[in-house]
LOMI-209789 format. One line per 5 residues: number of its first residue (from 0); their letters; for each residue y, z, x of C-alpha. Coordinates in nm, 3 decimals. Example, Ala and Ser with C-alpha at 12.3 -4.5 7.8 and 13.67 -1.06 7.14 Angstrom:
BEGIN
0> as> -0.450,0.780,1.230; -0.106,0.714,1.367
END
This chain:
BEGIN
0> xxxxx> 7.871,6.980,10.433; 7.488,7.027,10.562; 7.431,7.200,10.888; 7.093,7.115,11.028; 6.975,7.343,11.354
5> xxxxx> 6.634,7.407,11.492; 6.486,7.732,11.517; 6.099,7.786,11.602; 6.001,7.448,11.500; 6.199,7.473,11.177
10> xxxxx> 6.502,7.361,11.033; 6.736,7.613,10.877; 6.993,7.436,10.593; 7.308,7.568,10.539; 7.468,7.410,10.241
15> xxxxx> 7.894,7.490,10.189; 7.942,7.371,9.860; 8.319,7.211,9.805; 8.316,7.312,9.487; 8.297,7.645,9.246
20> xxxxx> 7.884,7.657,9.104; 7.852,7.564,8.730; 7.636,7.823,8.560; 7.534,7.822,8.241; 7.377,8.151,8.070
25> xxxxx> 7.122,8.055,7.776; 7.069,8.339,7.561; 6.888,8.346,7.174; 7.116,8.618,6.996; 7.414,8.770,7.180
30> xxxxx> 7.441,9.136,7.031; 7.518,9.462,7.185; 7.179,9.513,7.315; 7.056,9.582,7.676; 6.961,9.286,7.754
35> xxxxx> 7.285,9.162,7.625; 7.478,9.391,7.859; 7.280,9.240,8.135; 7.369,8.881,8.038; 7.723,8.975,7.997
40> xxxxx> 7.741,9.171,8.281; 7.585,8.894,8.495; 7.830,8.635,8.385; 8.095,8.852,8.453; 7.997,8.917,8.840
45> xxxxx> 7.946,8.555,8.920; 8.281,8.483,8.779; 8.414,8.738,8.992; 8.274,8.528,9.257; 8.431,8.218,9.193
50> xxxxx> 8.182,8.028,8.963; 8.228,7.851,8.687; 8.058,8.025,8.369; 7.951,7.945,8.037; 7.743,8.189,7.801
55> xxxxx> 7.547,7.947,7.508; 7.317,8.107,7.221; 7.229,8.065,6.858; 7.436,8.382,6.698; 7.732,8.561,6.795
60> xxxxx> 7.913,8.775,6.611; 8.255,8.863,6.671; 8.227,9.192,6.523; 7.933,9.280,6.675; 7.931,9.187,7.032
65> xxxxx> 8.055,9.297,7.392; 8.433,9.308,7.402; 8.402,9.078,7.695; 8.253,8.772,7.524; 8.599,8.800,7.332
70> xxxxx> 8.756,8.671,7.639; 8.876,8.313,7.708; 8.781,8.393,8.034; 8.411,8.400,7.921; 8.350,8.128,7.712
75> xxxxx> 8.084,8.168,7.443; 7.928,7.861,7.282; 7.748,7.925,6.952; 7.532,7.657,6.813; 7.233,7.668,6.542
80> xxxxx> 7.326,7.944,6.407; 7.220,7.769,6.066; 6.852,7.773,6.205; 6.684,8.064,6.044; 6.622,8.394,6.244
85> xxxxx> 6.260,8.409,6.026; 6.066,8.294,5.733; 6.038,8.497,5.441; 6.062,8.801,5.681; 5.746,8.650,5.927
90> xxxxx> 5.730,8.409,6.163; 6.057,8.536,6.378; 5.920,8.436,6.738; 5.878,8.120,6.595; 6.194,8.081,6.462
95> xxxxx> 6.313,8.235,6.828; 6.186,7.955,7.005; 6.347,7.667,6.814; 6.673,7.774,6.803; 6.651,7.837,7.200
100> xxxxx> 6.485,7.530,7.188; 6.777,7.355,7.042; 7.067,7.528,7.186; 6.904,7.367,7.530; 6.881,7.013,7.357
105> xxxxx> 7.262,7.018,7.228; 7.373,7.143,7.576; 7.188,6.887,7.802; 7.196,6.574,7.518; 7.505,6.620,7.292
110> xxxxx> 7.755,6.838,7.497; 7.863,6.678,7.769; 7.894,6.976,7.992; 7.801,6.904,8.357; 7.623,7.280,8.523
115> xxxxx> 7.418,7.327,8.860; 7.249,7.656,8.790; 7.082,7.747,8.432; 7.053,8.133,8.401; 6.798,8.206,8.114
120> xxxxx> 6.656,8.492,7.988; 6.407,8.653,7.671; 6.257,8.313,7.532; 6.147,8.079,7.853; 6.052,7.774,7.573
125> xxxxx> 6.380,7.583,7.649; 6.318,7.578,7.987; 6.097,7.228,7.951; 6.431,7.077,7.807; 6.619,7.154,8.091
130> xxxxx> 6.408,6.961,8.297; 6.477,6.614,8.075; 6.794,6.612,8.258; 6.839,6.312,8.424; 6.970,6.484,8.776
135> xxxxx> 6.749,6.800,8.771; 6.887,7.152,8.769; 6.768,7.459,8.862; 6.654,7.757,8.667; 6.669,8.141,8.717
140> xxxxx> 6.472,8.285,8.452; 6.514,8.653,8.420; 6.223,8.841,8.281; 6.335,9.173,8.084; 5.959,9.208,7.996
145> xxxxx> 5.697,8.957,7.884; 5.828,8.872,7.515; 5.446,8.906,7.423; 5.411,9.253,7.477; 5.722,9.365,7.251
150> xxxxx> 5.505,9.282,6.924; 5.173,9.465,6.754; 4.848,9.255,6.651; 4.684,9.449,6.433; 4.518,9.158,6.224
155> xxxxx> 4.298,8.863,6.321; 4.555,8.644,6.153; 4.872,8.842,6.366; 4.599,8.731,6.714; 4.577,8.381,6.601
160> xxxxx> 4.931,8.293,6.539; 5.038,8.450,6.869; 4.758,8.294,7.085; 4.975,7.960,7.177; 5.294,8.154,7.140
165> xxxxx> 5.137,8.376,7.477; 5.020,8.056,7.655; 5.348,7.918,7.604; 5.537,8.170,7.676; 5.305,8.236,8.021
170> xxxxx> 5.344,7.787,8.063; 5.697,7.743,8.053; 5.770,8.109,8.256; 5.560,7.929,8.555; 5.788,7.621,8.501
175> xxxxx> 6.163,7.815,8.614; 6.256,7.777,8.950; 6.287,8.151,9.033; 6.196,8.461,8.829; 6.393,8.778,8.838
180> xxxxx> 6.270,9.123,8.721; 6.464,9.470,8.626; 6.248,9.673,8.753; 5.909,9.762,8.972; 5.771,9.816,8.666
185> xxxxx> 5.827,9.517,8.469; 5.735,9.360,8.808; 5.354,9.510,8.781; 5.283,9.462,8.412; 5.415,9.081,8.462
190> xxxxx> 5.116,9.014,8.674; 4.916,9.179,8.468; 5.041,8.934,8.167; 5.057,8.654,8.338; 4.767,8.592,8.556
195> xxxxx> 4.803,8.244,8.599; 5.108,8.317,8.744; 5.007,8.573,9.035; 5.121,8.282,9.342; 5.502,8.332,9.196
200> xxxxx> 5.768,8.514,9.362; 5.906,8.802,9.217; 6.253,8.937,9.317; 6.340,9.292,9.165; 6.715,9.275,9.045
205> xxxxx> 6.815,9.612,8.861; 7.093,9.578,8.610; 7.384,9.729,8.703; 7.683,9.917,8.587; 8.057,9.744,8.525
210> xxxxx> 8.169,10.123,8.600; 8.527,10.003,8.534; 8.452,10.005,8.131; 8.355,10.408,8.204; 8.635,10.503,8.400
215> xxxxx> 8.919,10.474,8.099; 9.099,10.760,7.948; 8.864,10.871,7.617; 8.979,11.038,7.321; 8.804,11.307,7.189
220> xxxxx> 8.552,11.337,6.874; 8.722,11.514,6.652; 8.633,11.407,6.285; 8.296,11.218,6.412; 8.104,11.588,6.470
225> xxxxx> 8.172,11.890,6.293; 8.393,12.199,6.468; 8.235,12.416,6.650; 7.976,12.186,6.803; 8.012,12.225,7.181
230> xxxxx> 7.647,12.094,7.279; 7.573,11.733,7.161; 7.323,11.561,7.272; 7.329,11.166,7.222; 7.046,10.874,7.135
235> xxxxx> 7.151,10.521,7.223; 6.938,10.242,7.113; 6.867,9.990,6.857; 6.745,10.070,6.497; 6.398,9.972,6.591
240> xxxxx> 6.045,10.142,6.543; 5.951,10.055,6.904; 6.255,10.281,7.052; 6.070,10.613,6.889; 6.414,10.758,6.713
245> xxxxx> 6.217,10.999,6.534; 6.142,11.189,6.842; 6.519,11.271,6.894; 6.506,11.420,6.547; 6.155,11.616,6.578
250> xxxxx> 6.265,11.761,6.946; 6.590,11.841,6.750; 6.380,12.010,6.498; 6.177,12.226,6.781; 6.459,12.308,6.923
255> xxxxx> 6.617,12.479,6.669; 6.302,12.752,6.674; 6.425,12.822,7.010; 6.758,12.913,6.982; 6.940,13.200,6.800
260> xxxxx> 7.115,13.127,6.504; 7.467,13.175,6.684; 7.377,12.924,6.985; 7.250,12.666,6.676; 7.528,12.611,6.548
265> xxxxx> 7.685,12.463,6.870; 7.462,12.231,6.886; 7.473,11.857,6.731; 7.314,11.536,6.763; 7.434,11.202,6.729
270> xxxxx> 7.194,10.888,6.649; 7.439,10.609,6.760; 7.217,10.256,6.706; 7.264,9.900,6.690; 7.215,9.784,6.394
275> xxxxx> 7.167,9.383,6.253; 7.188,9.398,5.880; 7.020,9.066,5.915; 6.759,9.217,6.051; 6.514,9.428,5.759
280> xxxxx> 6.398,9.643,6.042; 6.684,9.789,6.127; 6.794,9.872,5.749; 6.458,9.954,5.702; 6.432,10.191,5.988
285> xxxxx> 6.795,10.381,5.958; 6.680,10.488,5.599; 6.383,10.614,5.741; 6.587,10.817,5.996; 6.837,10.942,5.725
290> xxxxx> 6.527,11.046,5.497; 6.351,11.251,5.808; 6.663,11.427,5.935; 6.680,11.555,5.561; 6.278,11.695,5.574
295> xxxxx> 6.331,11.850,5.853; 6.663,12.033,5.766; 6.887,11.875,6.026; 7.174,11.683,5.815; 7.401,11.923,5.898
300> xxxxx> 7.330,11.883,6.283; 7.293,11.532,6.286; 7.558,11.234,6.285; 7.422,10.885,6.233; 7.632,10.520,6.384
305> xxxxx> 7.578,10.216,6.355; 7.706,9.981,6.575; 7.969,10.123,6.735; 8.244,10.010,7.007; 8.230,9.996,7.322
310> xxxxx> 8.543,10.249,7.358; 8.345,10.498,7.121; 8.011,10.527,7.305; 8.217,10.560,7.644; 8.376,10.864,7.429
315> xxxxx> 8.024,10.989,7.334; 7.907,10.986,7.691; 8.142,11.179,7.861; 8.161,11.403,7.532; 7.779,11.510,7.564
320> xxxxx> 7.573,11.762,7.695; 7.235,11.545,7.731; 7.158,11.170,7.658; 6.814,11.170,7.457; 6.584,10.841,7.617
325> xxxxx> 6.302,10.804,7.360; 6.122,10.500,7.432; 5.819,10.520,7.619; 5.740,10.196,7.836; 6.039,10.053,7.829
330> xxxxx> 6.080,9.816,8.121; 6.424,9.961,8.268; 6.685,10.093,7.993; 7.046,10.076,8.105; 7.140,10.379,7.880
335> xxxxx> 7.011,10.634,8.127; 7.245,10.477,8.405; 7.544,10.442,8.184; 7.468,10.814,8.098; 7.469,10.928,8.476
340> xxxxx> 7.791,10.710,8.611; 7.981,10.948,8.299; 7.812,11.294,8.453; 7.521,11.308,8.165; 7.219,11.434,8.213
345> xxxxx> 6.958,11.204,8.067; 6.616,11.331,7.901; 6.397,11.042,7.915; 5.983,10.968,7.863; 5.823,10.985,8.193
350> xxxxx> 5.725,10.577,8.191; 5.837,10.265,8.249; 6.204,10.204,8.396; 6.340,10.529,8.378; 6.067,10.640,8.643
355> xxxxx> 6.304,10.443,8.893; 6.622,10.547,8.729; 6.611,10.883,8.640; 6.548,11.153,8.945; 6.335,11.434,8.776
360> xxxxx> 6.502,11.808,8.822; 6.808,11.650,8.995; 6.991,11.374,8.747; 6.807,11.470,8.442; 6.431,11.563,8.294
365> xxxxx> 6.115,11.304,8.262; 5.916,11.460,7.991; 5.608,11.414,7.777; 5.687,11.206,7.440; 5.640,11.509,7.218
370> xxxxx> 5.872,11.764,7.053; 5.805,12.041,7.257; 5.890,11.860,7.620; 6.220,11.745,7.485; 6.293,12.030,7.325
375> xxxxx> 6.217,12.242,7.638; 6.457,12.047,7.838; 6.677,12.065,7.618; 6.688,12.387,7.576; 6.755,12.442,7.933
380> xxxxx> 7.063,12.220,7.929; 7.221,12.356,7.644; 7.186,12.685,7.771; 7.317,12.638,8.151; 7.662,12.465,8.170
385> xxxxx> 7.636,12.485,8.532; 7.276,12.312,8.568; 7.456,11.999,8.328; 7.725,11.984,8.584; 7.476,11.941,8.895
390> xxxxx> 7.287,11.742,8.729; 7.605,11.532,8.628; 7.732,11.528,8.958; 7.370,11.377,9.132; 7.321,11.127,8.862
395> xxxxx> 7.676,10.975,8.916; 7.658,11.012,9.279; 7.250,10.771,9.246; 7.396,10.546,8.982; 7.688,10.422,9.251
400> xxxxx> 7.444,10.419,9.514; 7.176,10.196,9.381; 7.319,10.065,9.037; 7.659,9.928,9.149; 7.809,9.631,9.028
405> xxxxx> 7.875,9.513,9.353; 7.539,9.520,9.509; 7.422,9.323,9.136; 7.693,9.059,9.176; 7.534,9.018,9.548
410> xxxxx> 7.235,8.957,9.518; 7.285,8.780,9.215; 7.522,8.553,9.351; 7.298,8.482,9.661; 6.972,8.357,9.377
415> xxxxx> 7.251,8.130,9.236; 7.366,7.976,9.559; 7.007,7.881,9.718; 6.873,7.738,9.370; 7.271,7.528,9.378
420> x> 7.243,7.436,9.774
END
C-alpha cells in the first residue's frame, strides 16, 4: 500500500510492505574478526525485526566462526570455497575479488533465491553482478575502511598491480545504492580515498554491542594463567603485523622496570588472537610473538591463544584489569567497546576509531604508540583498584548509551526499509 500526500510542493511516499524484507548479507571469509562481528551482528538485529536473512560467503568454518552462524535461525551459505584464497602466497586481493565475484554470480544466476535488499561489505567488486538482475535490487554497501589502504606498496611492481585494483575498488563503491561507515573517521579518510566519490552520502553507523553474549555467568581462569596473577591485562586481535602485537609485549617489558618485584609477579598478560592457519601471516606472525616474549624475558608473564570461543574471551574480559588496543589507525575496533560493556578499562593508541570510543581519563587511557605511554597507564591501573572500577563503571555506563544494540538494529533497519520501499 502507497500513500501519496503533498507537502510544500512535494510528495512524501510511504511504502507498508505486506511482506517480511529479504536481505541477503555478502561477505568474502566469515571468521571471528571485527568485521565479522559486525556482519553477524547486523543479521542478527534485522532478524529481530522481522526480516528475512541470509548470510552468503566463500569460507566458513565451523570451528572457527561466531556461535551464531551455527544457528538454523541464521542461515549461512558457503560457496567457492575451492577458489583459492592466493597464488603462491601473492596475489590475495585478487583472489578476494573473484570469489566475491562468484558467490554474487551463483546467488543471482544459479540459486534461485528471491531478496530485496543486498547488504555487502569489504570487497565492493560483486556489486556490478548484482545489478544483472533482471528486477533490480538495492545495495547497502558498508565501508569498514577503503580495502586499499589495509596493504603496503613498497615496490614499483606492488604500485602497478594495485593501480586497477584502487580504481575498481573506488568504481564499483560509487555503484551501491547507499554507503555506510563505522565511524567519523573512516568517514574522513573515505573522501580522502575516494575523490571521485565526494557527491555521495555518507551515513555514520557505529557497530554495536549484542550485550546479551556479555551478560552470562563466566567461569574463572584457573589453569589458563598462573596463581597468583591478580592483574592481567588482555590483547584482542588478529595475528596480523598491521595490529602492532609487539607493542603489548614491549609496554609489558617497560613495565616491569616500574614495578617492585612483589607487585610483578601479579601481573600477567594474555595475547588472545585470531588465527587462520591458512593464512602464512598469521603462523608467521605468532612465532614472531612467541620468539620476542622470550628476548625480552616475559614467558613466564605471558599466555598466548589462538582462536578462542566466544564463552572464553567473555571470561577474559570480565577477568582483566586493562584491555591493551595496539593498532594505530584503525577505523573503529569493537574490542574497546566489548571491553567497557564488561567494566574494562581499555588502553588504546590515540587514532582512528577509538578517538570516538574510548573517553580519555574517564573509560580508559589514549596513549602514544610507544612502550613507555602504555606502560605508564598501565602502571596506574594496576596499581589503583579503585581508579579500574570508575573507570569500569563510565565505560559500561557510554557503551549502553551510544553502542547499544538497539539503537544499531534502528537505524539499520530504517537504511534497509527505504532502499526495499
Amino acid at each position: 500500500v502507497i500513500i501519496n500526500r503533498p507537502l510544500n510542493n512535494q510528495v512524501c511516499a510511504f511504502s507498508i510492505r505486506s511482506s517480511m524484507v529479504r536481505v541477503v548479507f555478502l561477505h568474502p571469509d566469515l571468521g571471528i574478526g571485527g568485521a565479522e562481528r559486525l556482519v553477524v551482528d547486523a543479521a542478527v538485529a534485522l532478524r529481530s525485526r522481522g526480516c528475512s536473512v541470509q548470510i552468503w560467503t566463500a569460507h566458513h568454518d565451523p570451528q572457527h566462526c561466531f556461535s551464531e552462524t551455527l544457528s538454523p535461525d541464521l542461515p549461512v551459505v558457503c560457496v567457492g570455497d575451492w577458489l583459492p584464497i592466493s597464488i603462491c602466497g601473492y596475489f590475495h586481493a585478487v583472489c578476494a575479488y573473484f570469489r566475491m565475484i562468484y558467490v554474487a554470480l551463483y546467488l543471482v544466476f544459479l540459486s534461485g533465491v528471491e531478496f530485496d535488499v543486498v547488504f555487502c561489505d569489504q570487497v565492493s567488486a560483486c556489486i556490478p553482478v548484482l545489478r544483472l538482475v533482471r528486477h533490480r535490487k538495492k545495495v547497502l554497501f558498508y565501508c569498514h575502511f577503503p580495502d586499499q589502504l589495509l596493504t603496503q606498496r613498497h615496490s614499483l611492481l606492488k604500485r602497478l598491480y594495485r593501480a586497477p585494483i584502487d580504481r575498481l575498488e573506488e568504481l564499483t563503491t560509487g555503484m551501491a545504492d547507499l554507503v555506510v561507515v563505522n565511524s567519523q573517521f573512516t568517514a574522513g579518510v573515505f573522501r580522502q580515498t575516494f575523490p571521485k566519490l565526494v557527491t555521495i552520502h555518507l551515513d555514520i553507523l557505529y557497530p554495536s554491542l549484542n550485550t546479551a553474549a556479555f551478560d552470562e555467568e563466566v567461569d574463572d581462569l584457573r589453569g589458563l594463567v598462573p596463581e597468583g596473577r591478580s592483574v592481567l591485562f588482555l590483547s584482542i586481535n588478529r595475528y596480523e603485523r598491521k595490529k602492532n602485537l609487539p607493542l603489548a609485549l614491549r609496554a609489558l617489558a617497560a613495565l616491569k622496570t616500574r614495578m617492585s618485584d612483589a607487585r610483578w609477579e601479579q601481573v600477567h598478560l594474555v595475547l588472545a588472537g585470531g588465527y587462520d592457519e591458512r593464512v602464512a601471516e598469521n603462523v608467521q606472525h605468532y612465532e614472531e610473538l612467541r620468539s620476542l616474549a622470550v628476548s625480552l624475558d616475559l614467558e613466564e608473564h605471558v599466555t598466548f591463544l589462538r582462536s578462542f570461543s566466544d564463552r572464553l574471551k567473555v571470561v577474559l574480559l570480565h577477568s582483566s584489569a586493562c584491555v591493551l588496543y595496539t593498532p594505530s589507525g584503525e577505523h573503529f575496533g569493537i574490542v574497546p567497546v566489548e571491553a567497557m560493556y564488561t567494566c574494562c578499562p581499555v588502553i588504546a593508541v590515540a587514532s582512528g576509531g577509538p578517538l570516538e570510543s574510548v573517553v580519555h581519563g574517564e573509560t580508559g587511557f589514549l596513549c602514544e604508540p610507544t612502550p613507555e605511554s602504555f606502560s605508564e597507564a598501565m602502571e596506574r591501573l594496576a596499581t589503583d583498584a579503585g581508579l579500574r572500577v570508575h573507570m569500569g563503571q563510565a565505560g559500561r555506563a557510554r557503551v549502553l548509551e551510544r553502542f547499544s544494540l538497539q539503537a544499531f538494529a534502528d537505524q539499520l533497519y530504517a537504511h534497509v526499509l527505504s532502499l526495499a520501499n
